[in-house]
N, C-alpha and C positions, 0 to 999 in steps of 0.2 A: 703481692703485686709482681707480675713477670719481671725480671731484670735483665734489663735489654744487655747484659756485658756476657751474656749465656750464649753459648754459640748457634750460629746459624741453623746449623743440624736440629739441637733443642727446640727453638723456635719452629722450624719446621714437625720436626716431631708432636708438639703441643699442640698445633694447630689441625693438625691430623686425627688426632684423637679426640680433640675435642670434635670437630667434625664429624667424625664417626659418631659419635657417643650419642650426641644430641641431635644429628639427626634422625634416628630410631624415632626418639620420644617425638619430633616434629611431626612424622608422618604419621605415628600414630593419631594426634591430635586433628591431623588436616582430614586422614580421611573420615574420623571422627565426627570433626567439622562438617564434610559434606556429605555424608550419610546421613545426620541430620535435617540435614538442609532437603535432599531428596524425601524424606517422610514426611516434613513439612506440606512441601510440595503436593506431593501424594498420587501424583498424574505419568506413570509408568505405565511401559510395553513390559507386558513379564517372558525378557526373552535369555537370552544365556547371561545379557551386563548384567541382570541380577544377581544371579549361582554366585553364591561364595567361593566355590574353587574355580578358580580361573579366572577370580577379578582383576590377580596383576597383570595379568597377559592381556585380558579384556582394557583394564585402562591403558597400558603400555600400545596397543595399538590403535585405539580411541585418538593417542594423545596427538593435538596438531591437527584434529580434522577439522576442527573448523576452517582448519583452511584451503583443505583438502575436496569439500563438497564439489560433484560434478557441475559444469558448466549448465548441464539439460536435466537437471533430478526429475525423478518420477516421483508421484504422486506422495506413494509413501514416504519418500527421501524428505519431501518435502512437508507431510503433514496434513496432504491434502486439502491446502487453503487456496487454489490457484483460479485467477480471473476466470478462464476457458471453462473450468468445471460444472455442473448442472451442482447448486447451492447442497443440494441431499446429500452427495457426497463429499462433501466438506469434512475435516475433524470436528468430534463433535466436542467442541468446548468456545465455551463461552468468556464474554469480557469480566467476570469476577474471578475463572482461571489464569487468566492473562494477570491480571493487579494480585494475586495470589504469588507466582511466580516473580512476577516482579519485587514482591514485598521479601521476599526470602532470597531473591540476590541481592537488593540491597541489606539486608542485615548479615549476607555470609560476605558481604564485602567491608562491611565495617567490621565485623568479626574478624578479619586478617589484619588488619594494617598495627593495632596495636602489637602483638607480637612479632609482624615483620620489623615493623621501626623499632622498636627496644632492641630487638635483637641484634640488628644490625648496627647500632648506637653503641651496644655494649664490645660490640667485634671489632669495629674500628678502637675504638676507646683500649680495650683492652690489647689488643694484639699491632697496636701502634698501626693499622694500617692505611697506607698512602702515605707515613713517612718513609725519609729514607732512613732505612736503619744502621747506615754507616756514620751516619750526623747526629749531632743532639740538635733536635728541633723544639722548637714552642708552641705548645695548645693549639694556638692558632692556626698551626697547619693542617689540624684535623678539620677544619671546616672549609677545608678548599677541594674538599674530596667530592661533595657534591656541588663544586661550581666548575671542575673539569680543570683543576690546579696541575699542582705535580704529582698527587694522589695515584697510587697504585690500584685503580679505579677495577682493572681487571681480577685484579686479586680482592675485593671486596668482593665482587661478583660471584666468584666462582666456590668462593666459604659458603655465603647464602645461598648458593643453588646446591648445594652440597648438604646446607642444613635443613633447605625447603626445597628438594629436590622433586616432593610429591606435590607440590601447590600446582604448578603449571600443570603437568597431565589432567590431577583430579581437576583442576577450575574448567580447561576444555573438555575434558569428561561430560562433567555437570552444564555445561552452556549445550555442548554438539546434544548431547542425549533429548532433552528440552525442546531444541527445534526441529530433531526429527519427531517429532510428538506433535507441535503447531509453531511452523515456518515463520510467524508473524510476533515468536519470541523473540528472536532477531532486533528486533527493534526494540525492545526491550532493554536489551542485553546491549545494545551499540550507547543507547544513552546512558544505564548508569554507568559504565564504564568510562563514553567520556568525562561522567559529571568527578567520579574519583580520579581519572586521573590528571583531571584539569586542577583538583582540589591538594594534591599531595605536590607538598611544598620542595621535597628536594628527589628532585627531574632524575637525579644521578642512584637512587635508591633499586634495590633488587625486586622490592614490590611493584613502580613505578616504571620500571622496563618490562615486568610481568603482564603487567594490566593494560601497559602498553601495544603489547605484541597481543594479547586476545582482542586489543579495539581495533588496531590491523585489521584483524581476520575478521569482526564484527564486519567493520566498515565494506571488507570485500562479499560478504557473504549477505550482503543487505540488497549491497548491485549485482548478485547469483538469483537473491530471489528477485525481484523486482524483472529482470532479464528473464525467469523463466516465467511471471505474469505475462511478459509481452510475447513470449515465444506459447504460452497456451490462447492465449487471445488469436495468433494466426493458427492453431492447430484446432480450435474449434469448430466443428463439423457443423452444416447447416441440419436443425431440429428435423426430426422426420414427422414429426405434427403435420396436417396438412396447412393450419395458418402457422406462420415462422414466430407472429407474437416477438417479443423483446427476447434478444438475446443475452446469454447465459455472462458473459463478461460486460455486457453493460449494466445488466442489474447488480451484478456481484460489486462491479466500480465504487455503489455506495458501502456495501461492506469494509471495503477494504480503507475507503479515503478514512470512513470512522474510528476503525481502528488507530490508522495511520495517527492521524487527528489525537486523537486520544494520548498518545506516547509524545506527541512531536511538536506539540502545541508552542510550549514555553522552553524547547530545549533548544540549546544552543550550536546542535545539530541539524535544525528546520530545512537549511540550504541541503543538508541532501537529501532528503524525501522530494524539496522542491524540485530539484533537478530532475527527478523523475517522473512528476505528475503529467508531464507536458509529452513525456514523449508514452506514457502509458494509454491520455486520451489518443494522440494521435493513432497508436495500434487501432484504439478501439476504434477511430472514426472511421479511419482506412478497411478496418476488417468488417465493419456492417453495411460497405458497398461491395463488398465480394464473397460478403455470404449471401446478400441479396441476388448476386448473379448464377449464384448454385443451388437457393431453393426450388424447386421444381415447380410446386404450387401455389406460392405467393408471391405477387408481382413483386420486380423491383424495388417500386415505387412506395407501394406499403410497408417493405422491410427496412427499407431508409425513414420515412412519415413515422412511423412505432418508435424508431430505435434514436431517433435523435428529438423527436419530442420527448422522450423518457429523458434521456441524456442531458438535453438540455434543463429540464425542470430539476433536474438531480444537481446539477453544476450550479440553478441559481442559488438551491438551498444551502451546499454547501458555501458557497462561497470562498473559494482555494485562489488565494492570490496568484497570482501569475497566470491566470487560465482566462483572462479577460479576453483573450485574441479566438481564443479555443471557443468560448461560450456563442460567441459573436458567430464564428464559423457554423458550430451545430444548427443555431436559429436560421444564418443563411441556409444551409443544408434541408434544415424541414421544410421553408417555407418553398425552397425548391422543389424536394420529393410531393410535396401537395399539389402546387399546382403541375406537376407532371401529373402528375394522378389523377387529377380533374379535368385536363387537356385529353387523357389518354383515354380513359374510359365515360368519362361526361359529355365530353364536345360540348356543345351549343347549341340544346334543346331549347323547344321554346324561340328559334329563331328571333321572329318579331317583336316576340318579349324583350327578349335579349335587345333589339336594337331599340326596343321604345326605353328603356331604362339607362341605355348608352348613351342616349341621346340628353339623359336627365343629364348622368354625370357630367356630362358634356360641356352643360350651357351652366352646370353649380362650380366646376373648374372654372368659366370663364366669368363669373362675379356674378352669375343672375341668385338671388337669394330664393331658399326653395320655395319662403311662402309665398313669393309672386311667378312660379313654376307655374302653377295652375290657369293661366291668365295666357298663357302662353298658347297659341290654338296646338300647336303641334303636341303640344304633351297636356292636353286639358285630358279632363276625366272620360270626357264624352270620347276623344281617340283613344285613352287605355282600353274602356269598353269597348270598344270597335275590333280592338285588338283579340281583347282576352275571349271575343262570341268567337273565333276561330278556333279556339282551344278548349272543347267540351270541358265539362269539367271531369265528368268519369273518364273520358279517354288519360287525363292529366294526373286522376290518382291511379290509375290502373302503372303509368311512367314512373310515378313513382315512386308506387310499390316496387313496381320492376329495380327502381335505380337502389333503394334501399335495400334490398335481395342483395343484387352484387357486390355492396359496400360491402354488406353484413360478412357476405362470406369471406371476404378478404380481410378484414379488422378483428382483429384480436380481441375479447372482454377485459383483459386487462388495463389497455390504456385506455377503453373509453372515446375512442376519437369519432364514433357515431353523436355526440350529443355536441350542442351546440354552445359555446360557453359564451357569457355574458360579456368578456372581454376581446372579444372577437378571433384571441389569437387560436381558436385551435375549428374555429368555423369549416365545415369540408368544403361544403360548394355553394359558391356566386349559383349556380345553375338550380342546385335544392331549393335556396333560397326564393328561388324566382314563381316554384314551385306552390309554395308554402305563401307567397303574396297572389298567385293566381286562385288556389281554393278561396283566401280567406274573400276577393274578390267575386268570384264568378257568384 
């Protein structure tokens, strides 16, 4: 046992060597550790971080990117997972990639903590630190080292980064490499991180400011990507298709929330994914009125009608708390873009029609009940007839024919909005309609 009546000099000398000594064997271990963990993994670019000569230089300048990532990453930087993208060019991996990755940082992170805490248990312990070594102290002031006591908190610090001086490079190493591979590790890597470092009992620990400082850079590198979803959602070019069909960041939205979903569910970092659902729809809702106004071939009206009946029927399934305002919005928004659609290029065929059936609703808004409608001279059978001998019947499917040509061309096959649903909400026209009661009449 050290005998503290040895001089300063000694003590320092000892702790020096020991320092020395064992950290070799540490970092052999760690990168050991995380080379492992990468074969695991098994999801590598084979680019120079691989080549064994020049890994120190390759980690050594790696290290701290995670915090370092650009404000606007491109595609690659990012992993190619971005809202704006056409879905083909995505990376291609999948969610048992994702629970893969994630399975193997949580077991390289329980794989650390027992040798950091022994370690550091044994260095305080042994080499008396955070007492003062001019005093004889008691036991007990070795455990005010991690409640922020009189402990010489800096000099525990600086032994452990001295014996585990390769853990912080290689752990950012192994996180940054990852998500240039697929961006939506990130999330990943921000929850098990808080869940260890929420879980590691003494806050004052060399591990605990380690795992700290990478949830930092998580936490920022979460709001880098989410920022550049919303900066691809405005950089998305209008489809050069001649129908525009649903856009590449609305469809992708379910992608992403599922993911999201998936990692963020039960974690007790929900509040910041949620923080940003609200303002990712908002891009989106903002950006499919102004790529509608730069389609060249597909009216406005259908590129809003497509893109916010997708949106909305996407938002009911999901069901993403906080988005109840947002949901509300897109249903106002379609049922706007429709009847613009139906004003713009339907008007009010079928004139007469139109006012004999106005007149129905008319008098069932003001309490007449419909079955005594008929009883009514103005709206009896014998005036519909009167009405409909005006409107051949071929002249009326020849109309349309005609009106369903125009629809056709302008509606996408994907969403289907030519067919009529039983629930009335995705009906195109009051006017079709009127149509489809004249044939079945004349």
């Amino acid at each position: 046992m050290f005998t503290f009546t040895e001089t300063q000099r000694g003590y320092e000398a000892l702790k020096t060597v020991y320092g020395q000594s064992l950290s070799k064997r540490y970092e052999r271990e760690i990168r050991a550790l995380f080379a492992e963990a990468r074969g695991r993994v098994g999801a590598f670019r084979k680019d120079s971080m691989d080549s064994p000569s020049g890994s120190t230089a390759t980690l050594s300048r790696m290290s701290g990117q995670l915090r370092q990532l650009q404000a606007k990453p491109t595609a690659a930087q990012q992993g190619a997972v971005l809202l704006g993208m056409d879905r083909d060019a995505w990376t291609n991996l999948d969610s048992s990639d994702r629970l893969k990755f994630d399975d193997v940082l949580e077991q390289l992170l329980k794989g650390l903590e027992p040798s950091c805490l022994e370690e550091q248990n044994f260095c305080v312990s042994f080499f008396r630190l955070g007492v003062d070594m001019s005093q004889s102290q008691s036991s007990s002031q070795l455990d005010s080292l991690s409640e922020g006591g009189i402990g010489r908190q800096d000099e525990v610090r600086s032994l452990m980064k001295e014996l585990f001086g390769a853990l912080e490079t290689e752990l950012n190493s192994f996180l940054a490499q990852h998500e240039r591979i697929d961006s939506f590790c990130v999330m990943h890597i921000l929850v098990r991180l808080s869940e260890h470092v929420s879980s590691t009992q003494d806050s004052g620990s060399f591990l605990h400011q380690t795992l700290a400082a990478a949830l930092v850079a998580s936490k920022q590198n979460l709001d880098r990507l989410m920022r550049a979803q919303i900066d691809s959602v405005h950089a998305c070019p209008p489809p050069k298709r001649s129908k525009c069909g649903v856009l590449p960041f609305v469809s992708n939205f379910q992608e992403l929330a599922a993911i999201a979903e998936s990692v963020f569910r039960e974690s007790s970092r929900r509040a910041d994914l949620d923080r940003w659902y609200g303002r990712l729809i908002r891009a989106v809702i903002d950006q499919v009125s102004v790529t509608g106004q730069q389609h060249q071939k597909t009216p406005l009206e259908v590129v809003q009608m497509e893109n916010f009946h997708h949106l909305h029927a996407l938002l009911m399934r999901l069901k993403l708390a906080g988005l109840e305002s947002e949901k509300r919005e897109v249903k106002q928004k379609y049922n706007e873009a429709l009847k613009a659609y139906v004003t713009r290029y339907f008007g009010q065929p079928l004139i007469k029609l139109n006012q004999f059936f106005g007149g129905v609703q008319s008098k069932v808004a003001q309490g007449v009940r419909e079955a005594e409608m008929g009883y009514q001279h103005a709206f009896s059978k014998q005036e519909l007839r009167k009405v409909i001998k005006e409107y051949p019947g071929k002249e009326v499917k020849k109309g349309l024919d005609t009106l369903y040509k125009k629809v056709e061309k302008h509606l996408c096959e994907e969403e289907n909005l030519l067919q009529v649903r039983a629930n009335g909400d995705f009906c195109l026209t009051k006017a079709s309609g009127l149509c489809f009661v004249l044939l079945f009449l004349a």
